[in-house]
KEKE-3310 file (N, C-alpha, C; in steps of 0.2 Angstrom, whole numbers, plus 5000, padded with zeros to 4 digits):
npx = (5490:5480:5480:5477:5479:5469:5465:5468:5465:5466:5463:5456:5457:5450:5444:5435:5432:5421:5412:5399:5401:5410:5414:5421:5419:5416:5422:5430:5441:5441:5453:5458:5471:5477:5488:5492:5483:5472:5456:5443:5434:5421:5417:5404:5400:5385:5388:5398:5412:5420:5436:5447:5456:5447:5438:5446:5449:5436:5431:5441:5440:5426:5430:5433:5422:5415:5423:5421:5412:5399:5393:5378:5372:5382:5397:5414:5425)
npy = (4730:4715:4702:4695:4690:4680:4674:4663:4660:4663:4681:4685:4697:4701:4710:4717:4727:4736:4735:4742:4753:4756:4757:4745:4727:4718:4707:4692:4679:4668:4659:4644:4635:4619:4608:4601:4604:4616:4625:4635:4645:4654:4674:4687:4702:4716:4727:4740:4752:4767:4765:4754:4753:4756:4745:4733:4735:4736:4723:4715:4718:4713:4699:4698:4700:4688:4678:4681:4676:4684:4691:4690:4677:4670:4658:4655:4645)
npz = (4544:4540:4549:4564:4581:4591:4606:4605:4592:4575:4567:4549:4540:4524:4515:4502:4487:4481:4467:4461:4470:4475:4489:4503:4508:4522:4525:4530:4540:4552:4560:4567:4575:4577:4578:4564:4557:4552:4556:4548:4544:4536:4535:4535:4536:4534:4535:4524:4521:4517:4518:4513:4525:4538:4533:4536:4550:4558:4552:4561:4574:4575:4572:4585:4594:4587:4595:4608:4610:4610:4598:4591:4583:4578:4579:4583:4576)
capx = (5490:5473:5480:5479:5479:5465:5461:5467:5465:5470:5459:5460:5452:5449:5438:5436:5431:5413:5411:5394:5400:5419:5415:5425:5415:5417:5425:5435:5441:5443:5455:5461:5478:5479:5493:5495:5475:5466:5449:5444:5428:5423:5409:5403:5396:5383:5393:5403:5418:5424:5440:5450:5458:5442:5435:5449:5447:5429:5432:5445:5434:5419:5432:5436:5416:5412:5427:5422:5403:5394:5390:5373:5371:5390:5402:5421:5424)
capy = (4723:4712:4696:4698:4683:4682:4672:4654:4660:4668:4683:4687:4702:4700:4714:4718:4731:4734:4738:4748:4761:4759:4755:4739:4725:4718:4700:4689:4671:4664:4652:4641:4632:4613:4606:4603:4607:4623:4624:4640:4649:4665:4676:4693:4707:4717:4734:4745:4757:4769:4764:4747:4752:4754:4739:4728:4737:4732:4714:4712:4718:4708:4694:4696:4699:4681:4674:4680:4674:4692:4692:4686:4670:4666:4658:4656:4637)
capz = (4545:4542:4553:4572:4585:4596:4611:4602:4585:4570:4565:4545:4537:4519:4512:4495:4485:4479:4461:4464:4474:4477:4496:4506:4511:4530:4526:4535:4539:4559:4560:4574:4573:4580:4577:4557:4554:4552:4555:4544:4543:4533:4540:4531:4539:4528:4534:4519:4524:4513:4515:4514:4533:4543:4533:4542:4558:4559:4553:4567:4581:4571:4574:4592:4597:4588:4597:4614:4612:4609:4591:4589:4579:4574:4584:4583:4571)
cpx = (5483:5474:5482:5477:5477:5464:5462:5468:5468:5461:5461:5457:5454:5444:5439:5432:5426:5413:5405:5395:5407:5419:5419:5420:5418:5417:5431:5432:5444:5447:5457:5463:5477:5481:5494:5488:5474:5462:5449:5437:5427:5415:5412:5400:5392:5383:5399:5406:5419:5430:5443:5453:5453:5436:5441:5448:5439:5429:5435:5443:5427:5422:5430:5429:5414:5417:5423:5413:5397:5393:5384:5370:5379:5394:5411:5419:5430)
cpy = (4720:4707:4700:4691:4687:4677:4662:4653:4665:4673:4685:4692:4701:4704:4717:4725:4734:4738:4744:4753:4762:4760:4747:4737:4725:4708:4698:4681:4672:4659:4649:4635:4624:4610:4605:4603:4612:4622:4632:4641:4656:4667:4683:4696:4712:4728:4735:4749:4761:4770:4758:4746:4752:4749:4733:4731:4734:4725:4712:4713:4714:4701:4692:4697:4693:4676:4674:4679:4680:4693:4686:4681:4668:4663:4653:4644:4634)
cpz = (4545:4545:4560:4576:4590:4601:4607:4595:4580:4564:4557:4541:4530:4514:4504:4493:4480:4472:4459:4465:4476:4485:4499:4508:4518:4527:4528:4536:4549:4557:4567:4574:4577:4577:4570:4557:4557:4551:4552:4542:4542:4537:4534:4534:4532:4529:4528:4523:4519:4511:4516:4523:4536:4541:4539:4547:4560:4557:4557:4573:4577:4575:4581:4595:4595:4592:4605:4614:4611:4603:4590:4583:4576:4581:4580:4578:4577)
residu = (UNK:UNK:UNK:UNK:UNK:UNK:UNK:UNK:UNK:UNK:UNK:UNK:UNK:UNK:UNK:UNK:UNK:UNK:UNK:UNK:UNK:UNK:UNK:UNK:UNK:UNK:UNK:UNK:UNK:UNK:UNK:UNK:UNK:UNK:UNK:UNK:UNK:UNK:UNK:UNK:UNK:UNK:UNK:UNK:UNK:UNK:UNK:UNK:UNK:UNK:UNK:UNK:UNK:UNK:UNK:UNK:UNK:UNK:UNK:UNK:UNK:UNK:UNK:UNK:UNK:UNK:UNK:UNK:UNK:UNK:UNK:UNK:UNK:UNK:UNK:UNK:UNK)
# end
């Protein structure tokens, strides 16, 4: 599963698959829901996986570290 609801928001993992080298990036979208508008913000981390599963796994804790204030220079939209 890449969507997981964190603390308010909705985390979305989107990582793709790197032509180079055949590793996954580390992308993703924050969203958070108020009433018919989404605010939606992507962030990318410049960690690679070698596979699609612990790419998402790292962007959803990626997520939930900028949610809770502990990722240095991002913060939740």
């Amino acid at each position: 599963m890449n969507r997981e609801e964190y603390g308010g928001y909705v985390i979305d993992a989107r990582p793709s698959q790197l032509a180079d080298d055949g590793n996954w990036s580390t992308d993703f979208y924050i969203e958070r829901h108020d009433g018919d508008h989404v605010n939606k913000r992507h962030y990318s981390g410049t960690l690679t996986f070698e596979t699609k599963e612990k790419a998402i796994q790292h962007c959803l804790a990626m997520g939930t570290w900028i949610i809770d204030g502990v990722y240095p220079g991002c913060s939740a939209p």
